[in-house]
C-alpha positions, 0 to 999 in steps of 0.5 A: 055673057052667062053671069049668076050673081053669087053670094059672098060674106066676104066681099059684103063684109070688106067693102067695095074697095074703090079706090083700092081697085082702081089702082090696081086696075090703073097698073094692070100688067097682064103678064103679071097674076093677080097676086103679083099686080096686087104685091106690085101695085097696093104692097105697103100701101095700106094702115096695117100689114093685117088690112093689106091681107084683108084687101088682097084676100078680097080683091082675089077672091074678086078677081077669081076669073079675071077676063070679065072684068078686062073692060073695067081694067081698061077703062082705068088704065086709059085714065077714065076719072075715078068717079066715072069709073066707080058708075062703071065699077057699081055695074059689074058689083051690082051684077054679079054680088049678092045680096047687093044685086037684089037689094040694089035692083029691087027695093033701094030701086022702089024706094028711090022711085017712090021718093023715100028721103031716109034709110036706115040699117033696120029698114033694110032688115026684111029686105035681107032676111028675104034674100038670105032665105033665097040662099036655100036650106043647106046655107049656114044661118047668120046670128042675130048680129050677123043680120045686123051687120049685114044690113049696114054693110049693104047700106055702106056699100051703097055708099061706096057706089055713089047710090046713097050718101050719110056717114051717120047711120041714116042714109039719102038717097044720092043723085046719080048723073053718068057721063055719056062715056059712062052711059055708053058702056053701060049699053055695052056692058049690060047688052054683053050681061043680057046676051043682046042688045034688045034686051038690054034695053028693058034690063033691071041692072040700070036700076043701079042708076036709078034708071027706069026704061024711060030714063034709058029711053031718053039716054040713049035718044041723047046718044043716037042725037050725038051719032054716038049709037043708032037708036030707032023707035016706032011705035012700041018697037025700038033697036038699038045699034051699038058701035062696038062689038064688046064692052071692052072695044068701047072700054077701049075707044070712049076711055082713049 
């Protein structure tokens, strides 16, 4: 699977929408568009009809190729439980979204790993500036404020994704412990992201566990003691032999 994490101000902006695209993806009916799941599912469920249009303009904008997120949809309709799902959901954002995939894989990473207790919205500030600079020259420039409001957007999407906590404007770190369901997929999902599975076992997107290839490698030694994968290491050599052919035949099985 050949994914580019793209930018959008639109998704930074509106948020993850967790639970909002959990029930979407609970009700899922493939015979439906996206526009008409969203008008069956979310339609007069939300404070104002202008956030309903805020929430499906960004859902859409989201879902504008449908078939890679077929995983995450089966995991919600086979009722995996809203927590586990968002690890799963906090995957696929933070592969395919900038500047989140950056800020989640690189520094929040670092600085997780060098033990830092706070964060705030002016600490994340170079870090942006760093990757609206990798945008290249013909991008349009964000204000003063616009950088401001960026930097506290990726702090709260953070949040909404379980990698930090603090409704107040300094953020901690939060713990992430993940399901063996959910680590199962993310061998899968990250194996179909990387192209194979070897490289799924040095891939930066188990950062957005906090996982570094130690902790993958204790993981997924969890998995092999439980016959759940074959997982074999000599020397500096491992293979892993996943049980499924797709993240969505195991979205399938470990959700059923």
């Amino acid at each position: 699977m050949n994914i580019r994490p793209e930018w959008s101000q639109r998704l930074l902006r509106k948020g993850v929408l967790v639970q909002e695209t959990y029930e979407l993806f609970a009700a899922w009916d493939d015979a439906l568009s996206v526009a008409d799941n969203l008008k069956s599912t979310l339609s007069g469920k939300h404070k104002t009809a202008g956030w309903e249009r805020e929430v499906n303009a960004t859902l859409k904008r989201r879902l504008r190729d449908i078939d890679p997120v077929r995983p995450l949809i089966a995991l919600a309709k086979r009722g995996m439980p809203l927590t586990d799902w968002r690890d799963c959901l906090r995957l696929w954002i933070g592969a395919t979204e900038e500047p989140f995939h950056d800020f989640a894989t690189g520094w929040l990473f670092d600085e997780h790993e060098k033990g830092r207790y706070q964060i705030r919205s002016e600490d994340v500030r170079p870090v942006f500036e760093k990757a609206a600079a990798a945008r290249g020259t013909k991008a349009k420039p964000l204000s003063e404020y616009g950088q401001l409001r960026t930097t506290r957007d990726l702090l709260r999407m953070a949040v909404e994704l379980g990698m930090l906590a603090g409704d107040g404007p300094a953020k901690t770190f939060a713990s992430i412990a993940m399901s063996d369901d959910v680590t199962m997929f993310y061998a899968h999902m990250v194996s179909e992201l990387e192209g194979n599975s070897t490289k799924m076992l040095s891939s930066r997107l188990w950062r957005l566990a906090y996982m570094a290839p130690t902790d993958v490698h204790v993981a997924l030694l969890r998995l092999h003691q439980y016959k759940r994968l074959n997982y074999e290491v000599a020397g500096n050599i491992a293979q892993v032999g996943l049980p499924f052919k797709s993240a969505l035949e195991c979205a399938e099985r470990v959700a059923a």
